[in-house]
C-alpha positions as CSV (number, residue, x, y, z in Angstrom):
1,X,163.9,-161.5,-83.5
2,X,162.4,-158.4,-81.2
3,X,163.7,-154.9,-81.7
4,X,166.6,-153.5,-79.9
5,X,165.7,-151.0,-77.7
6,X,166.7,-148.6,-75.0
7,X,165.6,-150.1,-71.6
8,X,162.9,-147.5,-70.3
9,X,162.6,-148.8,-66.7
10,X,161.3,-145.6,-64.7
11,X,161.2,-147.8,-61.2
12,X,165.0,-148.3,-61.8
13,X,166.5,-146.5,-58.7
14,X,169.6,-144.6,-58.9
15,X,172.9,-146.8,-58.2
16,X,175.4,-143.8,-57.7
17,X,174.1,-140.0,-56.8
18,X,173.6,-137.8,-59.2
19,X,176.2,-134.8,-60.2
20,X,173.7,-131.9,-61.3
21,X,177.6,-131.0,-63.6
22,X,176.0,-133.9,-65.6
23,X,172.7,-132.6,-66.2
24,X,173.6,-129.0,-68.1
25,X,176.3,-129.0,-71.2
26,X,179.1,-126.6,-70.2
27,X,178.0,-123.9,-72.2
28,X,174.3,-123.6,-70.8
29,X,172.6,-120.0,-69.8
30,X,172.3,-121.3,-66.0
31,X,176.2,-121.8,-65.5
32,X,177.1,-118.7,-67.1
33,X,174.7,-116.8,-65.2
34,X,175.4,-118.6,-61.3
35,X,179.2,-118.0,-62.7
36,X,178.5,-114.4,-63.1
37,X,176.6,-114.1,-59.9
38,X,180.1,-115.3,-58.6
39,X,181.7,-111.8,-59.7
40,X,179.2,-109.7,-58.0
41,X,179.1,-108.3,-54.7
42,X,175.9,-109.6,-53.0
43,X,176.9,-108.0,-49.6
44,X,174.0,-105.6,-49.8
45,X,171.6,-108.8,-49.5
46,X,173.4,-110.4,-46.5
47,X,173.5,-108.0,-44.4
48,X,169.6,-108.3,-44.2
49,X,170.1,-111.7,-42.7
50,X,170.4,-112.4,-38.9
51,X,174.1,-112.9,-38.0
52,X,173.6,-115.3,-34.9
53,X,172.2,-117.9,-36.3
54,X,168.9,-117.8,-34.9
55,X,165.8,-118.7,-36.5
56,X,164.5,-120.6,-39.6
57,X,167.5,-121.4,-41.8
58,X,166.8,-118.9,-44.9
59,X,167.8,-119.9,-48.7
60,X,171.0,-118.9,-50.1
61,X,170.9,-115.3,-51.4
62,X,173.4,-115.9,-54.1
63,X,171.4,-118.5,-55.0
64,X,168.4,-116.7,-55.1
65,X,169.7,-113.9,-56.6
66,X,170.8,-116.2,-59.5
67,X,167.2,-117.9,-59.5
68,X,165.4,-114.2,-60.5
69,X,168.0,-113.8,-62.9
70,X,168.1,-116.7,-64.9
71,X,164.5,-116.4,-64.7
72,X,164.0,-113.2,-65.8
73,X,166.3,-114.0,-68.8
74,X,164.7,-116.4,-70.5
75,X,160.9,-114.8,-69.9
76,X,159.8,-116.2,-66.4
77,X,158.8,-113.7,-63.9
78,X,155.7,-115.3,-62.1
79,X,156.7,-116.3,-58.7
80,X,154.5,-119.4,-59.1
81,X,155.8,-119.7,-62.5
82,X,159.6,-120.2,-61.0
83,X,158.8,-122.6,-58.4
84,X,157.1,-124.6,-60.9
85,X,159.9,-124.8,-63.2
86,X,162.0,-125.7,-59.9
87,X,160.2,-128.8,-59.5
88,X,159.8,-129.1,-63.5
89,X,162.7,-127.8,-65.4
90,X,166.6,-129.1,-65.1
91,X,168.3,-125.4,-65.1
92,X,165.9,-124.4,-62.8
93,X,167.4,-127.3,-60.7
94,X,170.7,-127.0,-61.4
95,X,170.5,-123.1,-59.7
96,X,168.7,-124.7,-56.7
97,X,170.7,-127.4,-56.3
98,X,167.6,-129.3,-56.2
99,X,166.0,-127.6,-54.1
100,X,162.5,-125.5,-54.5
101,X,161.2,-122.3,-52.7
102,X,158.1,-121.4,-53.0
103,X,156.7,-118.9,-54.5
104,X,155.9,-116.9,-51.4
105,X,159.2,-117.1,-50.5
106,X,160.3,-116.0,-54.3
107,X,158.0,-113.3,-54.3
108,X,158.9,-111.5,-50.5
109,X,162.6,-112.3,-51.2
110,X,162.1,-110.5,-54.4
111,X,160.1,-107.3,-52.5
112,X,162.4,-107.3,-49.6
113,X,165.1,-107.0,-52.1
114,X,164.0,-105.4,-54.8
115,X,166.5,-102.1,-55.0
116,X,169.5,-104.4,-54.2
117,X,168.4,-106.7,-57.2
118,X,167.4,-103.7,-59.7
119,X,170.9,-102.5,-58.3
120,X,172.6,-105.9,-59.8
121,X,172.4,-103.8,-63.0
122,X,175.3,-101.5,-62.6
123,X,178.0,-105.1,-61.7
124,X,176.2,-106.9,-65.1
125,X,177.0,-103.6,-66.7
126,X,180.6,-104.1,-65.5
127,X,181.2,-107.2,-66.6
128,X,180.0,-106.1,-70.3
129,X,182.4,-103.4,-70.2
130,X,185.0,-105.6,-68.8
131,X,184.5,-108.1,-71.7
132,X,184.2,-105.5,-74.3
133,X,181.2,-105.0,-75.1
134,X,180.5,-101.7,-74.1
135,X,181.6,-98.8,-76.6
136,X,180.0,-95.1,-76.2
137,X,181.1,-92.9,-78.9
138,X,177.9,-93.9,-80.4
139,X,174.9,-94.9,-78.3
140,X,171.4,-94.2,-78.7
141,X,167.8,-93.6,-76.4
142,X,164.6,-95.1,-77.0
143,X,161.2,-95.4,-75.1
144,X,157.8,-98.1,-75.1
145,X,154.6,-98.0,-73.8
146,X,154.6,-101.4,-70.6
147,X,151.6,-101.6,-68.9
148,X,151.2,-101.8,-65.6
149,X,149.6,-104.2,-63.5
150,X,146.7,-102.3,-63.7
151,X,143.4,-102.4,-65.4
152,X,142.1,-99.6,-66.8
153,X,138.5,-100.2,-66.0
154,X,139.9,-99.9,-62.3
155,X,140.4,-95.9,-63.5
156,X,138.0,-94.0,-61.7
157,X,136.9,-89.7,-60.8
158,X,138.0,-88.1,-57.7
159,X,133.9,-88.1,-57.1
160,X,133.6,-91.5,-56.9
161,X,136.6,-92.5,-54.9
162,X,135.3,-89.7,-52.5
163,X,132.1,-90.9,-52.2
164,X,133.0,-94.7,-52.0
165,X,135.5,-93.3,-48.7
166,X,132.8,-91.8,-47.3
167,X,130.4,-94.7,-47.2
168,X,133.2,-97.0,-46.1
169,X,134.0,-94.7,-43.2
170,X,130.4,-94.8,-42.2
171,X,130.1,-98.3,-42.2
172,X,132.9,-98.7,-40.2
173,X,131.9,-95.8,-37.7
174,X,128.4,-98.1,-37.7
175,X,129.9,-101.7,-36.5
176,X,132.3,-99.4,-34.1
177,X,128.8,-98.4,-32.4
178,X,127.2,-101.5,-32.6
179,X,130.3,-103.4,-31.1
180,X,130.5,-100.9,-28.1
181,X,127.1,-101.3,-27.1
182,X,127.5,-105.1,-27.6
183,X,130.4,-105.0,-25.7
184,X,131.0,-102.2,-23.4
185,X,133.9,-101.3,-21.7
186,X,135.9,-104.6,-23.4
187,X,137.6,-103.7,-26.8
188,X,134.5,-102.9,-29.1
189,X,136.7,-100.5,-30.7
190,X,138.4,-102.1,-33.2
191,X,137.4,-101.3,-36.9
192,X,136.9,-104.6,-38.8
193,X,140.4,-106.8,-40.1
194,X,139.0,-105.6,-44.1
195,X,138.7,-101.8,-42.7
196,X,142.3,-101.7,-40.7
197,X,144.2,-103.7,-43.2
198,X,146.9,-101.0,-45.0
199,X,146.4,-103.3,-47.9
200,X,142.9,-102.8,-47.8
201,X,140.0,-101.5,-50.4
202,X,139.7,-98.4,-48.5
203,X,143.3,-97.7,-47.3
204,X,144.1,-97.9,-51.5
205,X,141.5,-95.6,-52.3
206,X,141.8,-93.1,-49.7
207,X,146.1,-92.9,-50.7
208,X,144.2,-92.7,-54.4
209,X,141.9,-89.4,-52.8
210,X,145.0,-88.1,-51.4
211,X,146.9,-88.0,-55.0
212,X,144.0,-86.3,-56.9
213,X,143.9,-83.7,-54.4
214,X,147.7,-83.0,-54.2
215,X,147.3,-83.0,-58.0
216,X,145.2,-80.5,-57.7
217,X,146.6,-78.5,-55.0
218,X,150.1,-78.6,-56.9
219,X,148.4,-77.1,-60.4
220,X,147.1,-74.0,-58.1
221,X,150.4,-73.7,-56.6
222,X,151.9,-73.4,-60.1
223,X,149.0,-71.0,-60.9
224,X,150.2,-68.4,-58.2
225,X,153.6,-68.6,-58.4
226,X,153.5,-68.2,-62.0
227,X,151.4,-65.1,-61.2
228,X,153.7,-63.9,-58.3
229,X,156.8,-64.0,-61.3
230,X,154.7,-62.2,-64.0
231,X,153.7,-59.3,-61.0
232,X,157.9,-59.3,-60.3
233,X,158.5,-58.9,-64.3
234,X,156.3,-56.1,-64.8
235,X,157.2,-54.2,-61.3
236,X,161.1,-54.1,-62.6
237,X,160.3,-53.5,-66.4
238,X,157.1,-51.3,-65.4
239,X,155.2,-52.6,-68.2
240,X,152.3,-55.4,-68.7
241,X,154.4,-58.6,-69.8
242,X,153.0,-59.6,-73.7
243,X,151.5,-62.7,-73.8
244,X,148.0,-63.7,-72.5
245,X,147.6,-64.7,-68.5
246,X,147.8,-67.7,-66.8
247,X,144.3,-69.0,-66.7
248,X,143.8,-70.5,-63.0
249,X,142.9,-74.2,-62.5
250,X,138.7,-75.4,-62.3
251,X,138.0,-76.0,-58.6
252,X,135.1,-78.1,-60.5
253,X,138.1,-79.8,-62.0
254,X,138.9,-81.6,-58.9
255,X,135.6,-83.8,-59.6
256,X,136.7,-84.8,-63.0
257,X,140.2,-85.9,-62.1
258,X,140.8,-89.6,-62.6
259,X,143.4,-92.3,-61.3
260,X,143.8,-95.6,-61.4
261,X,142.7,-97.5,-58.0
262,X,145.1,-100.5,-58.7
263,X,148.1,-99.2,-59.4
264,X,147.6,-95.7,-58.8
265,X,150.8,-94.5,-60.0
266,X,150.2,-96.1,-63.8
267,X,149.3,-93.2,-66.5
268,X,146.5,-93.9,-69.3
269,X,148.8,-93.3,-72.2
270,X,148.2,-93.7,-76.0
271,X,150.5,-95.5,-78.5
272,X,151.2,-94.2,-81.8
273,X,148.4,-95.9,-83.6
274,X,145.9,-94.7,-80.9
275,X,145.6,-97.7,-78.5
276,X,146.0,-96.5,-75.3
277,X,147.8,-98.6,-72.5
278,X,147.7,-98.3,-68.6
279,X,151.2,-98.1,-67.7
280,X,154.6,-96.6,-68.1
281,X,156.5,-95.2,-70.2
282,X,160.0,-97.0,-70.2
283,X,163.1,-95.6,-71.5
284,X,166.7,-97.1,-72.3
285,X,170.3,-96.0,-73.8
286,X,171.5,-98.4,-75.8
287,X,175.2,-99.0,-77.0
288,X,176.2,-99.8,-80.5
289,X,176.2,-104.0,-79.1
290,X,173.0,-103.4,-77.9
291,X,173.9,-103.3,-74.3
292,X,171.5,-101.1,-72.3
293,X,173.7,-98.4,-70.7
294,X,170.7,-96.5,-69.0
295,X,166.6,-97.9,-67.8
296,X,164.5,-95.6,-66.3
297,X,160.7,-96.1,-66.0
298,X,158.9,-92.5,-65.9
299,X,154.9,-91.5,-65.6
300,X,155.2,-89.0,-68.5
301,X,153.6,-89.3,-71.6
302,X,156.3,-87.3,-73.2
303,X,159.6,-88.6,-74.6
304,X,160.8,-85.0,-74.4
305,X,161.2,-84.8,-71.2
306,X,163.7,-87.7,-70.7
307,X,166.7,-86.5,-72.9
308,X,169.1,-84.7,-70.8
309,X,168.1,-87.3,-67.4
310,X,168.4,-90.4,-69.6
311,X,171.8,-89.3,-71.3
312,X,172.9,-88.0,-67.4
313,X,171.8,-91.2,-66.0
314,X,173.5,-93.2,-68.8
315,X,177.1,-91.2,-67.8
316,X,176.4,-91.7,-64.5
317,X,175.9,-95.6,-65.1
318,X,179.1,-95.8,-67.4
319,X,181.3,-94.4,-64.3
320,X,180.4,-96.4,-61.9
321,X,180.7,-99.3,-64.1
322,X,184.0,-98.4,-64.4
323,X,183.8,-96.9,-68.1
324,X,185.7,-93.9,-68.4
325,X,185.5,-93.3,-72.0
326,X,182.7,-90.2,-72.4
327,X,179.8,-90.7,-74.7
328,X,180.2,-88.9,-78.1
329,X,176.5,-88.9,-80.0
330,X,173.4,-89.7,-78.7
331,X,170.5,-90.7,-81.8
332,X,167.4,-90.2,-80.9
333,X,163.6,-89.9,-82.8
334,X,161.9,-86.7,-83.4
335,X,159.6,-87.4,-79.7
336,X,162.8,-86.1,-78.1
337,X,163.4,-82.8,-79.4
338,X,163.6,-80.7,-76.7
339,X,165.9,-77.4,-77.1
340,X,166.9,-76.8,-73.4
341,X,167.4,-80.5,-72.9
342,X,169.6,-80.3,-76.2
343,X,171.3,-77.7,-74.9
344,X,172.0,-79.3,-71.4
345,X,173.5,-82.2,-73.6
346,X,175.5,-80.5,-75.4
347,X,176.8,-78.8,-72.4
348,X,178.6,-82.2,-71.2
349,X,180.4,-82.1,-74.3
350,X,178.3,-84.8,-75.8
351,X,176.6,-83.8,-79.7
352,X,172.7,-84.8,-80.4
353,X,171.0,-86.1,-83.4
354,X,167.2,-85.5,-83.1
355,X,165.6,-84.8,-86.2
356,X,163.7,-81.5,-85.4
357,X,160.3,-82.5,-86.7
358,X,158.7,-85.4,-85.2
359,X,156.9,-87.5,-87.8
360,X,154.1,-87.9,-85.3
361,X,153.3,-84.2,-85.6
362,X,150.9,-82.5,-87.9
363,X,152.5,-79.1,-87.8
364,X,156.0,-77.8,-87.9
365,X,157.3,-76.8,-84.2
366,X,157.5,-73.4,-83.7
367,X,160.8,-72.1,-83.1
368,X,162.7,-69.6,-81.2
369,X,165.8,-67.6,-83.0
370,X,168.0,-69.7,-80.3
371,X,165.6,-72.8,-81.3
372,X,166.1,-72.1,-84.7
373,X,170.1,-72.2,-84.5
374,X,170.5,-75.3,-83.2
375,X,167.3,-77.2,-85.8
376,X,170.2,-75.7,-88.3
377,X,172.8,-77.1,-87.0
378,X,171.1,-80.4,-86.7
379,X,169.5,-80.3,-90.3
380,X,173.0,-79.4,-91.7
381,X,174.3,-82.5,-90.5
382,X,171.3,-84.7,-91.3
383,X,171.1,-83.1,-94.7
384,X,174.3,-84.6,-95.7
385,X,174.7,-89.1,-96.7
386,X,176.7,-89.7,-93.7
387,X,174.6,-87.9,-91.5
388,X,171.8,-89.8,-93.0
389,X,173.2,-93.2,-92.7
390,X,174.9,-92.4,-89.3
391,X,171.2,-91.3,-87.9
392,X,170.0,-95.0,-89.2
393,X,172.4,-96.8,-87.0
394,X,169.6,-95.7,-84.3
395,X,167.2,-98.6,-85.4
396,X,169.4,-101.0,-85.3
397,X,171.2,-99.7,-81.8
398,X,168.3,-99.4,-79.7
399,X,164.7,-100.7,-81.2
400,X,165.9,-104.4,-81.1
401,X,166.4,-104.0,-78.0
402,X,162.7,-103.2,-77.2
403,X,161.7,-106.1,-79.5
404,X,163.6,-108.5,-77.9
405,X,162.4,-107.5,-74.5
406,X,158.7,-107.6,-75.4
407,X,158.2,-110.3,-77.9
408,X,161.1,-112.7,-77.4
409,X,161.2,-112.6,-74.0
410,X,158.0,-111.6,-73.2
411,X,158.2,-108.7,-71.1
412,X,155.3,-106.6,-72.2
413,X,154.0,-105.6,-68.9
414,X,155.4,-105.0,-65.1
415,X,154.2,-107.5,-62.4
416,X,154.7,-105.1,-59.8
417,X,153.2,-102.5,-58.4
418,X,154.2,-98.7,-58.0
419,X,156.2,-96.4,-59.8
420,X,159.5,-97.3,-57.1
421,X,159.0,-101.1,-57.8
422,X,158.5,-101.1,-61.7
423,X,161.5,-99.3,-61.8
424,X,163.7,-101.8,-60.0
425,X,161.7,-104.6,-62.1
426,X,162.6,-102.5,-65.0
427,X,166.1,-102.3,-64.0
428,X,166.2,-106.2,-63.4
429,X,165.2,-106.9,-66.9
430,X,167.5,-104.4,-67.9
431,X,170.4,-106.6,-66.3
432,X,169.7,-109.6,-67.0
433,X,169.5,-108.5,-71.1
434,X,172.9,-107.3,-70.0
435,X,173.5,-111.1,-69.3
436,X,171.7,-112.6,-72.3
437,X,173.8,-110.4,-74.3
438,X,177.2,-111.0,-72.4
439,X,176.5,-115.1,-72.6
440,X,176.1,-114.9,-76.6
441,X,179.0,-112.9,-77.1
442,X,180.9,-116.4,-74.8
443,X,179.3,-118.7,-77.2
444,X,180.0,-116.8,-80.5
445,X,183.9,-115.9,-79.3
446,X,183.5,-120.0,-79.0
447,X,182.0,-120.9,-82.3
448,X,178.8,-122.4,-79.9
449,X,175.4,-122.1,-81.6
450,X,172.9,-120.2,-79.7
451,X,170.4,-122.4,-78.5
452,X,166.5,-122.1,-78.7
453,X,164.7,-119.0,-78.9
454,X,167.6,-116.8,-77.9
455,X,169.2,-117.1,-80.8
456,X,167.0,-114.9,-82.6
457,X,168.0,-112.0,-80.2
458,X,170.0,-109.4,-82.0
């Protein structure tokens, strides 16, 4: 007697169409996240759209917009990635409705809308408030090192930018000549498709000459008006101001700058065990439920810096989400202490938690009386159990969040480039964690295991 199996006839042709409501369980990532796309208001992307019908018929937005989300939430960001996985994978093809862009049109619809799309953040933000999930008394601010799409050995001086310029100018003032004397009077002037091109070898390194010399022009700037103020001070006190002058800036030093000629707006910055990355410097404020209240993706190499903007920009977020509860504490590590930034913090009526030394430092901070005041105030409370154990929560509010970004997900590194586009990329991934985190909460209010590698998100 033969075994009974399955028939596995894969010239069988379909009897009845197929209902992609068949293909997904109920509970599945893509419905929740084409039903959230539902909620939003996607006018913003319309309105770039011809409204008389002419022209090639364009995809969906709203389904679009739902494609880069759902791809961006579970680790897919590669335009050809995507339209592989819309020929390839079934939720892929449930969002498409079986159909598959490709991934020039995924990557310009992504560019040509890439503040609406970062801007998707603040209505995901919404709808975690909306479901709960969005408490403030408590919320703490983080940063990581992403590179950029950048390599560093494409980091090179002012000198040899310049001089590469120069050559490429001469070459192109060469064929210019030889074309008019092959030519005459017809068009001989044209410089060569490589040399006009804005996307060009030279048009990127001559925007890369320009930065090193505003650099350089901004540091003098700072140099005299720092010396015009000191001059003020000491004409109203009538005495030499203490401290030793401003030394000015090397004109040498213009030589020596360096910049990255692929992504010129990536910084070389060092992580804590020494590696360095060429990158960015992302930051986030996180909620208790791990819901990121706040990204912002900055050029400085200083965490400092970002207190009082982050914890503004978090506010900001939390209003026009519709959140009218004001944060209460913000945790944050040591790399944050920053007394005026404290102060500004504290001046919204929201308390800080930094610790005042920074592990990462090899001597104490030095400390004015006013300085001083507040470290004491800080210290007192982190002296005491419950401050202790209420500083702790700040690991488990906002580093998973980082961990889940980079390793689960796989987001260790912007695809774009350019300060104003990581930022919206950052953004984007900030939403759509929003989402992951939002869809869990669905399937654990339901008693639904978490499928796959998602349930290991925290």
């Amino acid at each position: 007697m033969a075994p009974n199996f399955l028939l596995c006839d894969r010239d069988q042709e379909l009897l009845l169409p197929p209902n992609l409501r068949e293909w997904l369980p109920e509970d599945h990532l893509a419905w929740f996240v084409l039903d959230a796309v539902e909620e939003m208001d996607l006018s913003t992307f319309s309105g770039a759209y011809r409204e008389d019908g002419w022209g090639r018929a364009a995809f969906d937005p709203q389904m679009m917009v739902a494609l880069l989300l759902y791809s961006y939430a579970v680790g897919e960001r590669s335009s050809r990635g995507i339209e592989r996985r819309c020929r390839e994978d079934i939720a892929f093809r449930v969002i498409t409705a079986n159909r598959i862009p490709d991934h020039a049109t995924i990557a310009r619809f992504r560019a040509r809308h890439e503040q609406a799309l970062a801007d998707t953040f603040a209505q995901v933000l919404a709808l975690c408030a909306q479901a709960g999930l969005v408490s403030v008394g408590l919320v703490a601010l983080d940063g990581s090192l992403l590179a950029g799409n950048a390599s560093p050995e494409a980091t090179r001086s002012y000198a040899s930018i310049r001089e590469e310029v120069e050559r490429m100018l001469t070459e192109a003032a060469h064929a210019d000549a030889a074309e008019d004397e092959r030519l005459g009077e017809a068009r001989g002037d044209e410089l060569p498709p490589e040399l006009v091109d804005a996307r060009s070898r030279r048009e990127r390194l001559r925007r890369c000459k320009e930065q090193l010399e505003q650099a350089q022009a901004d540091e003098e700037a700072a140099y005299q008006a720092n010396l015009a103020w000191r001059g003020a001070w000491e004409a109203e006190h009538g005495r030499r101001l203490a401290g030793r002058k401003p030394t000015p800036p090397d004109p040498a030093a213009l030589a020596r700058r360096k910049i990255n000629t692929t992504d010129p707006d990536t910084r070389l910055m060092k992580r804590a065990g020494g590696k360095s990355v060429q990158g960015y410097n992302a930051q986030v404020v996180a909620s208790p439920e791990q819901v990121i209240l706040a990204a912002q993706v900055t050029q400085s190499h200083n965490d400092a810096d970002q207190l009082a903007p982050m914890v503004t920009l978090a506010a900001d977020m939390l209003r026009e989400a519709g959140v009218r509860e004001p944060i209460g504490i913000v945790l944050a590590d040591g790399g944050y202490w920053n007394s005026p930034g404290i102060s500004e913090v504290r001046g919204q009526g929201i308390d800080v938690l930094i610790p005042t030394q920074d592990r990462r430092r090899t001597t104490p901070r030095k400390l004015s009386p006013r300085q001083g005041e507040e470290a004491q105030s800080i210290e007192a409370v982190l002296s005491k159990p419950e401050g202790q154990a209420l500083y702790r929560r700040r690991q488990q509010i906002v580093e998973p969040v980082f961990a889940h970004t980079k390793f689960i997900r796989r987001t260790d590194r912007f695809l774009r480039r350019g300060l104003a586009a990581c930022q919206a990329e950052w953004q984007l991934i900030a939403a759509t964690h929003n989402l992951l985190k939002l869809w869990r909460a669905g399937l654990a209010q339901a008693g639904t295991a978490i499928p796959g590698p998602l349930a290991l998100a925290g």
